[in-house]
Every structure is written in structure tokens, then in C-alpha cells.
C-alpha positions in Angstrom: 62.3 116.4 51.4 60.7 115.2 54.7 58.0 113.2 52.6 55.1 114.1 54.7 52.5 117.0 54.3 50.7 118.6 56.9 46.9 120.3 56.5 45.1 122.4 59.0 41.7 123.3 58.0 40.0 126.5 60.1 36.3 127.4 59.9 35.7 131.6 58.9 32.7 132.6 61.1 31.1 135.4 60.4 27.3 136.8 62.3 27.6 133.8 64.3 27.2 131.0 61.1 30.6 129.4 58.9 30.8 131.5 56.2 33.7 129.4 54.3 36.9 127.5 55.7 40.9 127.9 55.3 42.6 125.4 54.3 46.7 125.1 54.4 48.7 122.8 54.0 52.3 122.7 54.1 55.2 120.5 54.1 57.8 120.8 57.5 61.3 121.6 56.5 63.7 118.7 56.5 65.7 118.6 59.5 68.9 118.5 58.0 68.3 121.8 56.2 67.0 123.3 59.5 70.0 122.4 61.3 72.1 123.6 59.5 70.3 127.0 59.0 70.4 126.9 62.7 74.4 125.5 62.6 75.4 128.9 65.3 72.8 127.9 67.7 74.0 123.7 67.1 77.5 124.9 67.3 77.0 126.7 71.3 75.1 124.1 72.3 78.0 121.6 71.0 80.7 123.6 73.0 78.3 124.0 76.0 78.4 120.2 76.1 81.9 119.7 75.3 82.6 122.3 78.2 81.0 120.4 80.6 81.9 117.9 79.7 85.4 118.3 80.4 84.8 120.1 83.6 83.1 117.1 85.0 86.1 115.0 83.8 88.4 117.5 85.4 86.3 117.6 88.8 86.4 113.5 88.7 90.4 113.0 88.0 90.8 115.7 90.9 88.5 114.3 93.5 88.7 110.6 93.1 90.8 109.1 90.1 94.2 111.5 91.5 93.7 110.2 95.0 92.7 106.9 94.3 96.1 106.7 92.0 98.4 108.2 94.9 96.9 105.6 97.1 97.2 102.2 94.9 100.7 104.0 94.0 101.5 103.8 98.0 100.1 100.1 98.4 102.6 98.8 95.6 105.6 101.0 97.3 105.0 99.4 100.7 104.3 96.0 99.6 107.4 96.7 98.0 109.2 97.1 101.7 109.2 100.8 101.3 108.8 102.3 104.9 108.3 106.0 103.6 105.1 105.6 101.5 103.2 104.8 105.2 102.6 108.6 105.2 99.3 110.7 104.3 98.2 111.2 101.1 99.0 114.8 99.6 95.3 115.3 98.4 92.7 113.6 99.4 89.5 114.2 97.4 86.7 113.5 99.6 85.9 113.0 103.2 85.6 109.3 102.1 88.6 108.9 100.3 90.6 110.4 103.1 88.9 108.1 105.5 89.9 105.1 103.1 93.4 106.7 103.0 93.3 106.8 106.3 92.3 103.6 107.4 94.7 102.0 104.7 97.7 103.6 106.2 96.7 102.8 109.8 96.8 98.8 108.3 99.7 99.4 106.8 101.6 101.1 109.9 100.3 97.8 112.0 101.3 95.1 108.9 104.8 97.0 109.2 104.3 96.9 113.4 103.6 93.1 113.5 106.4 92.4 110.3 108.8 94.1 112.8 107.8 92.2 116.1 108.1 89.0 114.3 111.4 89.4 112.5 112.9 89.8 115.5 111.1 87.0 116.7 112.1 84.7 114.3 116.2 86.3 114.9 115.9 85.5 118.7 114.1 81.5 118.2 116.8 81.2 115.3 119.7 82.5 117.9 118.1 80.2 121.1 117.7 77.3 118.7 121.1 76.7 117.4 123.0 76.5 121.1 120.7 73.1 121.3 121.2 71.6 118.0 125.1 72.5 118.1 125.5 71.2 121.5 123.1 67.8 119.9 125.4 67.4 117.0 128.6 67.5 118.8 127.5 64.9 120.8 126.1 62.7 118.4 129.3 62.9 116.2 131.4 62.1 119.7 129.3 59.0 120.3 129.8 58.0 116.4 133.4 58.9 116.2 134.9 57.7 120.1 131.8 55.8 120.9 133.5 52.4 121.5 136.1 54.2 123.2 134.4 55.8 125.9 133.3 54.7 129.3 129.7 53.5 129.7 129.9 56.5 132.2 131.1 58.7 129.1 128.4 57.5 126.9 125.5 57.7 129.6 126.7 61.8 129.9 126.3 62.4 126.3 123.0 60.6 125.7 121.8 62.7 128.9 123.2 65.9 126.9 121.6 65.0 123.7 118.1 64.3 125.8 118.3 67.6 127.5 118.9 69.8 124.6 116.5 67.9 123.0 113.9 68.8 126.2 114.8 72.6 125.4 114.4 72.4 121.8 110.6 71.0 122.7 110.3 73.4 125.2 111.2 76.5 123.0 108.9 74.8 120.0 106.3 75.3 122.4 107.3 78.3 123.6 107.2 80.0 120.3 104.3 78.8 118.9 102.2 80.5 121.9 104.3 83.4 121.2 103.5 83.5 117.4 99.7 82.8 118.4 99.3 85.5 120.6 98.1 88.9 119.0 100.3 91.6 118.9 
């Protein structure tokens, strides 16, 4: 079956001269046949591998696809606004993955930090700004409405009043752009 024949030719010395030769020749078993006359042996080697197989899987999910999982499971929940997922991870793998983890949720506790500060930035410049423009647009609807009626005197006091809140505005523009452009 394996289509190849193998000789081996020895020399019989006898009194120190080559008193005839062996020759044999044989043809090797087909390895199909051996291995399955050997199938026990091919069978434990199979479930050796198999075994270890899995038990490197297993070792892998629990030290760095589990953690890794928790983790981008964490981003999506705080990108999602959720406050409570900035918390450590309940198994961390490695010394590596727990410093990622680490150093993830330390960004994230800032991001959340500097999200907070400038919410309430944003509140107090929305707050400051409308006393100006409310105080602009009643004036500018009093000149329209009763502006031929009024004294020159009148008019002179609410184009001052609409030039001074228009002063503040610019000075809170400016004011809150150096406040958004500091660091935190």
C-alpha cells in the first residue's frame, strides 16, 4: 500500500573476511493502517490536545477577554450618562489590565469632573446673559412702539440702556471664554 520498498543489505563476516551478505527487503506499513492499529494511543493524544486546549481558552476568557468585556461594558454605560459604572472592575485579570482599568476610570471620573463644572457653567452664563438681553429688548420694543412719543431726553436714556447692557453682554462673552479656556 505505501508503494515504496525498502532494502538493507549487511555483510556476514566470519575469521576476519565476508563470508556472504543479508539481504532484506521490506515494504513500511501504510500509515493509515498504522494509525489505526495505534487508534488508543491517537485517541489520548487527541484528548490531551483537546484538554489543553480548552484550558488555555478558559485561562484567556478569565484573564483578559472577561475583563476586557466588563470594561468596554463600563465605557458604553458611562458614555451613556450612567454615573455608577465609574467604579472598579470586579476582576481584573492582569496587573496590566487593572492598570488599563484603572487609568480608564480615573479619565472617566475627570470627563464626568469637567462635564459637571461646565454644566454649571453654561447654567450661570445662560442665567447672567438673559438680565441683559431682556433689559435690551424692552428697550428696543419701547423705542419702536412710543419712540415718537418720547422726549429726546427719553430716547437718549434708553439708547444709553441698550449700550450698556450691550457693554455687559461683551464683557461676559469675554469673560466666559477665558473661563471655558482655562483648564479645570
Amino acid at each position: 500500500g505505501a508503494k515504496v520498498r525498502v532494502f538493507v543489505a549487511l555483510p556476514v563476516v566470519a575469521r576476519g573476511r565476508v563470508a556472504g551478505v543479508v539481504y532484506v527487503s521490506r515494504t513500511p506499513n501504510n500509515i493509515v493502517k498504522h494509525l489505526y492499529g495505534e487508534r488508543g494511543k491517537v485517541a489520548l493524544s487527541a484528548l490531551s490536545v483537546l484538554a489543553v486546549t480548552l484550558l488555555i481558552g478558559y485561562v484567556f476568557w478569565r484573564v483578559i477577554s472577561r475583563p476586557m468585556t466588563e470594561l468596554l461594558e463600563r465605557t458604553r454605560r458611562i458614555a451613556d450618562g450612567d454615573v455608577s459604572a465609574i467604579r472598579p472592575l470586579n476582576h481584573h485579570g492582569t496587573r496590566e489590565m487593572a492598570s488599563l482599568a484603572s487609568g480608564h476610570l480615573e479619565m472617566a471620573r475627570k470627563l464626568q469632573a469637567r462635564s459637571d463644572t461646565v454644566r454649571t457653567f453654561a447654567t450661570h452664563v445662560s442665567h447672567e446673559l438673559k438680565s441683559p438681553l431682556t433689559s435690551i429688548q424692552g428697550a428696543a420694543e419701547l423705542l419702536r412702539d412710543c419712540g415718537e412719543e418720547m422726549s429726546p431726553e427719553e430716547r437718549r436714556k434708553f439708547h444709553a440702556n441698550i449700550a450698556a447692557d450691550s457693554d455687559r453682554l461683551n464683557l461676559l462673552a469675554i469673560w466666559s471664554a477665558r473661563r471655558v479656556l482655562r483648564p479645570v
